[in-house]
C-alpha positions in Angstrom: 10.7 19.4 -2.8 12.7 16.2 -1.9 16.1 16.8 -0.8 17.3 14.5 -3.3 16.2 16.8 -6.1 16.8 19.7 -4.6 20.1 22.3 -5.8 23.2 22.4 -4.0 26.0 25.4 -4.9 29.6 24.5 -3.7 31.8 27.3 -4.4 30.9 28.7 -8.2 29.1 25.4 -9.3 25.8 23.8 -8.4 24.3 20.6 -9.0 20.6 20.9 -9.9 20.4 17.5 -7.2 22.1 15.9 -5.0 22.8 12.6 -7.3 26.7 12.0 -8.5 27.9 9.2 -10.7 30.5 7.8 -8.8 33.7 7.2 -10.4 34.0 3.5 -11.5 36.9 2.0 -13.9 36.1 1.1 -16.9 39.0 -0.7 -18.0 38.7 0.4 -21.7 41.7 3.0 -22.4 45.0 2.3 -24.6 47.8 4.1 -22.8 45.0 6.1 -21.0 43.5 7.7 -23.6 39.9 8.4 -23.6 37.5 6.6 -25.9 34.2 6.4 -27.6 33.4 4.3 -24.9 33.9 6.6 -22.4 31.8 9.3 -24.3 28.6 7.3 -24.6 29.0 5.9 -21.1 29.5 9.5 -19.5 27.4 11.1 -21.5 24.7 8.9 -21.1 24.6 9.5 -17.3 24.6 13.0 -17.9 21.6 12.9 -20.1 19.8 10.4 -17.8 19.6 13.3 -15.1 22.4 13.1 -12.5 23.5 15.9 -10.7 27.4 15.8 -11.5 29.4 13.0 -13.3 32.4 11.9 -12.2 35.0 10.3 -14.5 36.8 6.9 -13.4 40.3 7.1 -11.0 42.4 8.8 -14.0 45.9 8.0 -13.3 48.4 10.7 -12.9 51.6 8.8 -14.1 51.3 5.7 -16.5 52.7 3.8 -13.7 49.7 4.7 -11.6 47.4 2.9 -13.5 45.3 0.1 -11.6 45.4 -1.3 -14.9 46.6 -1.4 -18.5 43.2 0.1 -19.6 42.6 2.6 -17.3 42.0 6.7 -18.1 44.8 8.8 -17.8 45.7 12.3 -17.2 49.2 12.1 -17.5 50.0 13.8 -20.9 48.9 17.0 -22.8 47.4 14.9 -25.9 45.0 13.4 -23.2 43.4 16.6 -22.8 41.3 16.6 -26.2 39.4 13.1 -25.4 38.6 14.6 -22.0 37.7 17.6 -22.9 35.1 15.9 -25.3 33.6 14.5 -22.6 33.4 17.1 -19.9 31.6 19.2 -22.6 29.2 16.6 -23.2 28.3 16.1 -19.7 28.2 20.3 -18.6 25.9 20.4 -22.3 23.3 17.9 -20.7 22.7 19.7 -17.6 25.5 18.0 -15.2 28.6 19.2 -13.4 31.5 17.5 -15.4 33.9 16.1 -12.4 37.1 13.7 -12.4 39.0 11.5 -9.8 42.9 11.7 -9.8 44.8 8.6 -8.7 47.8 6.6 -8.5 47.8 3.1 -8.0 50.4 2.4 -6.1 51.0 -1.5 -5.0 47.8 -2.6 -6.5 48.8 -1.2 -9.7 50.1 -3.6 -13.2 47.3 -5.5 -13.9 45.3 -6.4 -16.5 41.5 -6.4 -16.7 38.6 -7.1 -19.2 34.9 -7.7 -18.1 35.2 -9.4 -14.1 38.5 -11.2 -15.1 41.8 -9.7 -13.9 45.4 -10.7 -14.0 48.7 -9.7 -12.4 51.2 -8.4 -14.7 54.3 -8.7 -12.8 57.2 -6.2 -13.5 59.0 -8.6 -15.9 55.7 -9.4 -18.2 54.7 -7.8 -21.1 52.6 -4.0 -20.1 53.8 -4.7 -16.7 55.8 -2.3 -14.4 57.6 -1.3 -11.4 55.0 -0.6 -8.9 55.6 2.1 -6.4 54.5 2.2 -2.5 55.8 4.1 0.9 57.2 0.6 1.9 58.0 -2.5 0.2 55.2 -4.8 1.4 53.2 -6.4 -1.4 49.4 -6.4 -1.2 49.4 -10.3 -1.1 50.6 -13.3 -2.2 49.9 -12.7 -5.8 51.6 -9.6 -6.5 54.9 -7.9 -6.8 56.4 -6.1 -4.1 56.8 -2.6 -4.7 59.7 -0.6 -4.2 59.6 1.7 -1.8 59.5 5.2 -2.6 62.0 7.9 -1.5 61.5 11.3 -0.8 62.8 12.2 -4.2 60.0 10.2 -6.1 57.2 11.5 -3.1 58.0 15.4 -4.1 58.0 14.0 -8.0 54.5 12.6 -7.3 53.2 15.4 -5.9 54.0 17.5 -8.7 52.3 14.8 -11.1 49.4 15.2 -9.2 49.3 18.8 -9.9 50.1 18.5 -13.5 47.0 16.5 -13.9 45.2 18.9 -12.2 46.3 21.6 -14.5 45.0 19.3 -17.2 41.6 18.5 -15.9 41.0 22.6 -15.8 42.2 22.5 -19.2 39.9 19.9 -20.1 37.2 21.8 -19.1 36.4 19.8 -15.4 34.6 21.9 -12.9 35.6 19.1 -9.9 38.1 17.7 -8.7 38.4 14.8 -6.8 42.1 13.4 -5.1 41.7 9.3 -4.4 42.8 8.4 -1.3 40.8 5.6 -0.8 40.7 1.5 -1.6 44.2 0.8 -0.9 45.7 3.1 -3.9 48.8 5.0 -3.3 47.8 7.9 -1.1 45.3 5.5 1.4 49.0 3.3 1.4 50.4 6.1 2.9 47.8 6.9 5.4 47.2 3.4 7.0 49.9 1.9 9.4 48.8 -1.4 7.7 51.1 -0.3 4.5 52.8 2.4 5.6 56.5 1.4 8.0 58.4 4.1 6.9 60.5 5.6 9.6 61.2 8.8 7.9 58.7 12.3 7.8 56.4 10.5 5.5 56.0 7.2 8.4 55.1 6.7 11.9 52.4 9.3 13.8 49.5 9.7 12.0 51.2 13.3 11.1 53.6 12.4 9.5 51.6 9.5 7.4 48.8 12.1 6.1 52.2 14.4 5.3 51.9 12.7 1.5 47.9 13.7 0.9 48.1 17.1 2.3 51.5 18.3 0.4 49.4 16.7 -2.7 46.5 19.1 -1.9 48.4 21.8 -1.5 50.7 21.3 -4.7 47.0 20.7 -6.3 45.8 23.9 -4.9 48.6 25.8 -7.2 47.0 24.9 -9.9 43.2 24.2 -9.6 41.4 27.6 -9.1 39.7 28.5 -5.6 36.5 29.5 -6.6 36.0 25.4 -8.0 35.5 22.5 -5.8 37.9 19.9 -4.6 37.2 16.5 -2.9 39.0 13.8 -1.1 37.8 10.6 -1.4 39.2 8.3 1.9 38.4 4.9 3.5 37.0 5.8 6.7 38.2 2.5 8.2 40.4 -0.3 7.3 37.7 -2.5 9.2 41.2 -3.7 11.1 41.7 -3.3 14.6 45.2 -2.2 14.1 44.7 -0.2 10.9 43.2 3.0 10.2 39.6 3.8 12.0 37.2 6.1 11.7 38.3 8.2 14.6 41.5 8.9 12.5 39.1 9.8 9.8 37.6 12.7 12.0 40.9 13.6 12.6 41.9 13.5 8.9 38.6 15.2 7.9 39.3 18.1 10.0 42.6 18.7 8.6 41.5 18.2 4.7 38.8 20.7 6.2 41.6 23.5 7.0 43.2 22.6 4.2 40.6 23.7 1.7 39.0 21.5 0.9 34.9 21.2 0.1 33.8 17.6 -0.1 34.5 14.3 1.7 33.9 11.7 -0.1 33.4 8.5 2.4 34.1 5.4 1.2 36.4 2.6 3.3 38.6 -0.5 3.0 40.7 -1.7 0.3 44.5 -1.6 2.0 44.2 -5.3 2.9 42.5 -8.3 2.1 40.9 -10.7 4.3 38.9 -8.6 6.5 35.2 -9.1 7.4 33.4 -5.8 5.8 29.7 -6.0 6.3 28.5 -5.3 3.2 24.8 -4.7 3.0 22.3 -1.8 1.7 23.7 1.7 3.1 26.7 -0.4 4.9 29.2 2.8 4.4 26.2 5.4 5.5 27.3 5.3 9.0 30.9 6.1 8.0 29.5 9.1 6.5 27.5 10.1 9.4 29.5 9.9 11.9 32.0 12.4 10.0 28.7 14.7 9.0 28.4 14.9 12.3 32.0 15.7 13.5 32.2 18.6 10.9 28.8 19.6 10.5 28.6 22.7 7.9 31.8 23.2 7.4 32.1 20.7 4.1 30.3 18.7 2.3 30.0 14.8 2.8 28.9 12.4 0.6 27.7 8.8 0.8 28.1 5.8 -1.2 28.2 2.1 -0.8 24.8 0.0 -1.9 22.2 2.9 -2.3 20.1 1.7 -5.2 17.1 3.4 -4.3 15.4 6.6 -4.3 13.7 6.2 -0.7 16.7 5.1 0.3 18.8 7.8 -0.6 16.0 10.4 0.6 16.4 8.7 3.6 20.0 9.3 4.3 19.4 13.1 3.4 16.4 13.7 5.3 18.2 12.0 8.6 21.2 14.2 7.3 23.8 11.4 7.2 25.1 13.0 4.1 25.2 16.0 1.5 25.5 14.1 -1.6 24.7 10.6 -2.9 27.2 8.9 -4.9 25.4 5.9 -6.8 28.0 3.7 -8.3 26.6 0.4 -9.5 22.5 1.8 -9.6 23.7 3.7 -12.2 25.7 1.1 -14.3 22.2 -1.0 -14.2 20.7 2.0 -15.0 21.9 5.5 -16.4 18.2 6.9 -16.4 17.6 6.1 -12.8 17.3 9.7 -11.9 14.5 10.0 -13.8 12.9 6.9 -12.6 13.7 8.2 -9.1 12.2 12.0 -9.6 9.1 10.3 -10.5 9.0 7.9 -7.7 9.4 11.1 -5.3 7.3 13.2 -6.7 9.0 15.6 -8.6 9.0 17.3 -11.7 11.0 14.8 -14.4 13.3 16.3 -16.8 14.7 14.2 -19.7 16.5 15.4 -22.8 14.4 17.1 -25.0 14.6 14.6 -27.7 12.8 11.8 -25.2 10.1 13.9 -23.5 8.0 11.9 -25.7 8.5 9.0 -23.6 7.5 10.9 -20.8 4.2 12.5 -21.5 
């Protein structure tokens, strides 16, 4: 059997292979409520074979939306849309996962198709954006307003609200984004983060934020079902965050409790050189596989469209899990396509094993 396609149990669940939709906005919610849309889209991955799905960065406040038409989990009546899905998804054979988020700074936009828009604070669906120090993201955007300690505590208890409500919704995964530049990775890097308080300054006191989140999180989400932190693994900035402060970072999430790194990187700043190529973030990955080794799960992502490919970065054992983002967008049946290519046994719905005979 390929390792691709082989199980994996972490804690109570397991995937029947080692294929996860990675959690890409879709930019199609009215104040974060859950759609047809993101029923078919979901769904259809499920039913096309992966592993687990995970939904799109879900924001935890309506403030910590990227955009004006991303998910939310920030109220109660958005647990019935979700709850829809996550049934759908554990009904055709996949784990039913979702990524919490806040936005921070590069938050009150708008977006439809490949076009996006500021909306400053003063513009219609716009709003105050929120950050551990005022220092916009660039030239375009507002600058946010600094958060005090009273709105970090408040923030961590959103977080575990939403948490709360994923369990409700019937989600067997979790995953906490602190990745791309968002609120918690604005925190973490000393590009974004001046504070000179508990929450600013050694690299201590600037992971402070993600681990009081975990732990507030923890409350809430039972300990027999997975979580995962998604991080940037490097700013790819000499004097940002690097991937040596991600080994240090992955062995406290580690103690923390936490089952699955999800390695991803960049996104704090613009104008940096990011070598962007097949399996560009697969060394990121490795490199923390092989500062942890058993002790958690790591997944890859970044330009893996391939089954070889991803095979590949199993068999060498760069990673756990392979997250395929934009594969899957192409196309939701690829795991199908990719079980044949390998060699293994293919399993489509039942209503389309016709098509497979």
């Amino acid at each position: 059997m390929s390792i691709l396609f082989s199980p994996i149990t972490i804690k109570s669940i397991t995937l029947k292979n080692r294929i996860v939709t990675s959690p890409m906005c879709m930019y199609s919610s009215e104040d974060g409520f859950a759609t047809d849309w993101h029923l078919v889209h979901y769904g259809t991955r499920a039913m096309g074979g992966a592993g687990a799905v995970m939904l799109e960065a879900s924001a935890v406040r309506a403030d910590g939306r990227i955009s004006v038409g991303d998910l939310g989990i920030y109220k109660d009546g958005h647990i019935e849309g979700l709850s829809r899905i996550a049934k759908f998804i554990k009904d055709n054979g996949a784990v039913p996962a979702i990524q919490l988020a806040h936005a921070g700074r590069k938050g009150s936009t708008w977006v439809a198709g490949d076009q996006s828009k500021t909306l400053h604070t003063e513009a219609e669906g716009g709003w105050t954006l929120l950050a551990p120090s005022p220092i916009a993201f660039s030239s375009h955007t507002p600058t946010p307003r600094e958060m005090t300690v009273e709105d970090i505590h408040q923030l961590q208890q959103d977080f575990k609200a939403a948490a709360k409500r994923a369990l409700q919704a019937g989600f067997e995964w979790i995953e906490i984004h602190s990745a791309h530049g968002y609120l918690i990775n604005e925190f973490l890097s000393p590009l974004s983060n001046k504070r000179n308080d508990s929450y600013g300054g050694s690299i201590e006191n600037r992971a402070k934020f993600l681990l009081e989140i975990l732990s507030a999180v923890q409350e809430e989400w039972p300990a027999d079902l997975p979580i995962s932190v998604r991080i940037s693994a490097t700013d790819w900035s000499d004097e940002g965050w690097t991937i040596e402060d991600s080994k240090w970072l992955t062995a406290k999430l580690i103690t923390a409790g936490v089952d699955i790194i999800d390695v991803s990187s960049g996104g704090v700043i613009g104008g940096v050189h990011i070598p962007v190529g097949a399996s560009y973030q697969v060394p990121l990955a490795s490199a923390l596989k092989q500062s942890i080794g058993n002790k958690a799960v790591v997944s890859a992502v970044g330009m893996i469209t391939n089954a070889q490919q991803a095979e590949t970065i199993l068999v060498n054992g760069d990673a756990d899990l392979i997250f395929f983002a934009r594969e899957l967008l192409r196309n939701p049946y690829f795991p199908l396509a990719a079980a044949a290519e390998l060699g293994e046994e293919v399993n489509p719905p039942v209503q389309y094993k016709r098509a497979f005979v």
